[in-house]
C-alpha positions as CSV (number, residue, x, y, z in Angstrom):
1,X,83.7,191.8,138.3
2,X,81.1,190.9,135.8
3,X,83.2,193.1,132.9
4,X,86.2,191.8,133.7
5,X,84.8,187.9,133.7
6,X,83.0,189.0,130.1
7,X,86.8,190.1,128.9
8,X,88.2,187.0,130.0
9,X,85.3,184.7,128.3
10,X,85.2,186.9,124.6
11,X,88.9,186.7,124.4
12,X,89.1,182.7,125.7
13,X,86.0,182.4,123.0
14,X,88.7,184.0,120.4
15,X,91.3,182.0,121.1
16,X,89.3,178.7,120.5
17,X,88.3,179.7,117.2
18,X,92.0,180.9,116.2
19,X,93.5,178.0,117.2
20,X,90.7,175.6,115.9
21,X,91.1,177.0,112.4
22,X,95.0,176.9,112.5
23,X,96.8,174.2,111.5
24,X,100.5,172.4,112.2
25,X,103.6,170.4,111.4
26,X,105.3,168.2,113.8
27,X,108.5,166.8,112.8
28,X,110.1,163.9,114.7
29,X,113.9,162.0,114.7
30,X,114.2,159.1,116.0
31,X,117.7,157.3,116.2
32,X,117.0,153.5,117.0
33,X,113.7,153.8,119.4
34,X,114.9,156.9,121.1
35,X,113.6,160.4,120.2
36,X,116.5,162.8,119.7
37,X,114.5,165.7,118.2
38,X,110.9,167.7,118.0
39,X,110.6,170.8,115.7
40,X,107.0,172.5,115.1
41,X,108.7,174.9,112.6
42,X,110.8,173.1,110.0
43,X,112.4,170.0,109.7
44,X,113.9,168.3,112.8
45,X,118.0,167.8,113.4
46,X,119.4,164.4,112.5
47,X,121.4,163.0,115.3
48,X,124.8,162.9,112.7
49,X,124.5,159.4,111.4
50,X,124.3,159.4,108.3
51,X,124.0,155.9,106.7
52,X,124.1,155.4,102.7
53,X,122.2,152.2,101.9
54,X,124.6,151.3,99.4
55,X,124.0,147.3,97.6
56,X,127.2,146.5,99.5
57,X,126.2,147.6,102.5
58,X,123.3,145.3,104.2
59,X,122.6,147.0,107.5
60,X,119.2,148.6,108.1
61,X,119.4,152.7,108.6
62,X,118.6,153.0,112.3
63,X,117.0,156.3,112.0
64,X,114.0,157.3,110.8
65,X,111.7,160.8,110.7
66,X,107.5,161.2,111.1
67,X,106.1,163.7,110.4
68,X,102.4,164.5,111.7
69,X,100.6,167.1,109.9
70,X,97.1,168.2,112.3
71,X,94.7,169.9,109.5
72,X,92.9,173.0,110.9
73,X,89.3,173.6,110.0
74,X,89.4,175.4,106.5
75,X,85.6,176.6,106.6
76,X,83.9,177.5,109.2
77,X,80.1,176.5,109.1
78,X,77.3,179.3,109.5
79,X,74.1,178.2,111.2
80,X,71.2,178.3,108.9
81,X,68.5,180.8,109.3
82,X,65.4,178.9,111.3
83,X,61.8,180.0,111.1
84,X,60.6,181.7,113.8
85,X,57.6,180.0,114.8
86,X,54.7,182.3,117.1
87,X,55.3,179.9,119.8
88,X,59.3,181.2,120.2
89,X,58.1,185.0,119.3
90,X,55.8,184.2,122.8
91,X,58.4,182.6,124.8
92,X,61.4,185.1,123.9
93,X,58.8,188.0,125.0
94,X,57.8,186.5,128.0
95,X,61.5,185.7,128.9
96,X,62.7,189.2,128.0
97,X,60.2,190.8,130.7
98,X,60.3,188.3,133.1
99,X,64.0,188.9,132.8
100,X,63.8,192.9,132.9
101,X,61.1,192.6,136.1
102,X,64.2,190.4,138.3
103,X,66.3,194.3,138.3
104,X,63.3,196.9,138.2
105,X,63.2,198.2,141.6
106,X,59.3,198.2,142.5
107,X,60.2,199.9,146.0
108,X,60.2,203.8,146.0
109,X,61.9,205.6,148.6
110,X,59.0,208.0,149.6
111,X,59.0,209.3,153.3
112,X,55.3,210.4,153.6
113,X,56.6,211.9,157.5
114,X,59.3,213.7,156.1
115,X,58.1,217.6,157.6
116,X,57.0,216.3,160.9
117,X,58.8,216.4,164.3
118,X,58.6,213.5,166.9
119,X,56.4,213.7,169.6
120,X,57.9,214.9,172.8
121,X,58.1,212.3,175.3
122,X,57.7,214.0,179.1
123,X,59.1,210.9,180.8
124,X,62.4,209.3,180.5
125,X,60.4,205.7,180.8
126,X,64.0,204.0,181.1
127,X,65.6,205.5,184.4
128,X,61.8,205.8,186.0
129,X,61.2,201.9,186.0
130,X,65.1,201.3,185.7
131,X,64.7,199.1,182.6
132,X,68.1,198.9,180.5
133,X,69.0,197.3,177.3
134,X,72.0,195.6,177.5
């Protein structure tokens, strides 16, 4: 369990950084106020009107294209080295072995009686005073 959740969190870790350093196009037509088309790869479809603003010509041209460009992050920043003070040598080796003493297993398995027989009991105790666990 506790590989498998380390898999899933290294490559979910990967995938933030891939997709925090790539970036993206979005092309939008709109025809009057309604969207017709979306592409993320190239340039989005027209919806077939095509309107020539010619000087005799005085209408508006109803459609119209955005284009949203989302920048990536070009350099990733590396944390500067910090000095590393006595008083955070002392706390990261008291931390380590604190942490190492929580799955040391202090508790040996020693049978001291391991060569000796039980006594013999002459007297079945239960069926003479007729005393039975339930």
């Amino acid at each position: 369990m506790k590989v498998i959740f380390s898999k899933i969190l290294s490559i979910l870790l990967a995938l933030i950084v891939l997709l925090s350093t790539m970036s993206f196009t979005v092309d939008k037509h709109y025809c009057g106020e309604f969207l017709v088309d979306v592409s993320f790869t190239g340039k989005a479809e027209g919806c077939g009107m095509k309107m020539d603003n010619v000087a005799t010509t005085k209408k508006k041209n109803c459609c119209k294209d955005e284009v949203h460009h989302i920048d990536g992050q070009d350099e990733l920043q590396q944390q500067l080295k910090q000095e590393f003070s006595f008083e955070n040598q002392q706390f990261l080796i008291s931390f380590v072995i604190s942490y190492q003493d929580l799955f040391y297993n202090s508790f040996r398995n020693v049978k001291y009686y391991k060569d000796f027989s039980p006594p013999d009991i002459p007297i079945d105790y239960q069926s003479t005073y007729q005393v039975y666990i339930i």
